[in-house]
C-alpha positions in Angstrom: 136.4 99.1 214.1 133.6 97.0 212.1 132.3 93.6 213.7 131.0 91.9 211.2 129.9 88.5 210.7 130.1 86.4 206.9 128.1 83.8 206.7 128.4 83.9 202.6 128.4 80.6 200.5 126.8 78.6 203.1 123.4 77.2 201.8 121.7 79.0 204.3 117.7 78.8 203.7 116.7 80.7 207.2 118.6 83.4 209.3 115.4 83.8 211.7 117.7 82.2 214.7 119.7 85.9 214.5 116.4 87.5 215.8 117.6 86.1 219.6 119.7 88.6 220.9 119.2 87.4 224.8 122.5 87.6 226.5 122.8 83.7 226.8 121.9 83.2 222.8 124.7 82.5 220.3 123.6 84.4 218.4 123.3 87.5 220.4 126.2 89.6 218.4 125.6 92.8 220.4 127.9 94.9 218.3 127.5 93.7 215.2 127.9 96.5 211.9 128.4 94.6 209.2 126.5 91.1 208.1 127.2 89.5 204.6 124.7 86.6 203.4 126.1 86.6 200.1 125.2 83.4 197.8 123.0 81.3 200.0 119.3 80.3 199.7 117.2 82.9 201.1 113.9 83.7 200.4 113.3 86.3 202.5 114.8 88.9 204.9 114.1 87.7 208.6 116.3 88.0 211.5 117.5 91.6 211.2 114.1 93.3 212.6 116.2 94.4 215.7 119.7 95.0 214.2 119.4 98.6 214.3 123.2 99.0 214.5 123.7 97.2 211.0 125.4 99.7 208.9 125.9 97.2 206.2 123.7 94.1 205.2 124.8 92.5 202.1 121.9 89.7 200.6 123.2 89.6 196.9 122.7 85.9 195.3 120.1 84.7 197.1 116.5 83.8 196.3 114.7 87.3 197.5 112.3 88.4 195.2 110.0 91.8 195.7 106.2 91.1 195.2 104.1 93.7 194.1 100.7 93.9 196.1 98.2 95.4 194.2 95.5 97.0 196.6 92.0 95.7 196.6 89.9 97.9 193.8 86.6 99.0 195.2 83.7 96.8 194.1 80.7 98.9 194.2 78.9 99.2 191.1 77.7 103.3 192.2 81.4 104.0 192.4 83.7 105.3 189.3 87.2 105.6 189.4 
């Protein structure tokens, strides 16, 4: 049996409140498989750190993008790459 939780089409811009699992939180969703933030207004992933039981996280339409960080080049002047 999945439990899932859709929260798609909402407008959502933060999900970081789903990183308090404490048994009095509502937002603990101990057995929680399936999460779909499908069309909303993220920017990043937050909140899902400690969701090790996902087994399906669906973030389609939303505002994510994937930087590239380039690694500092080494600046000495006796060094060639």
């Amino acid at each position: 049996m999945h439990r899932s939780l859709d929260l798609s089409f909402n407008l959502i811009r933060s999900i970081r409140e789903l990183e308090d699992d404490s048994p009095n939180s509502p937002f603990a969703y101990p057995h929680l498989d399936h999460l779909y933030l499908i069309q909303n207004k993220l920017s990043k992933i937050e909140g899902v750190r400690h969701r090790t039981g996902l087994d399906y996280l669906e973030l389609g339409g939303n505002r994510i993008r994937v930087r590239q960080i380039e690694s500092p080049r080494n600046t000495d002047p006796g060094h060639a790459d």
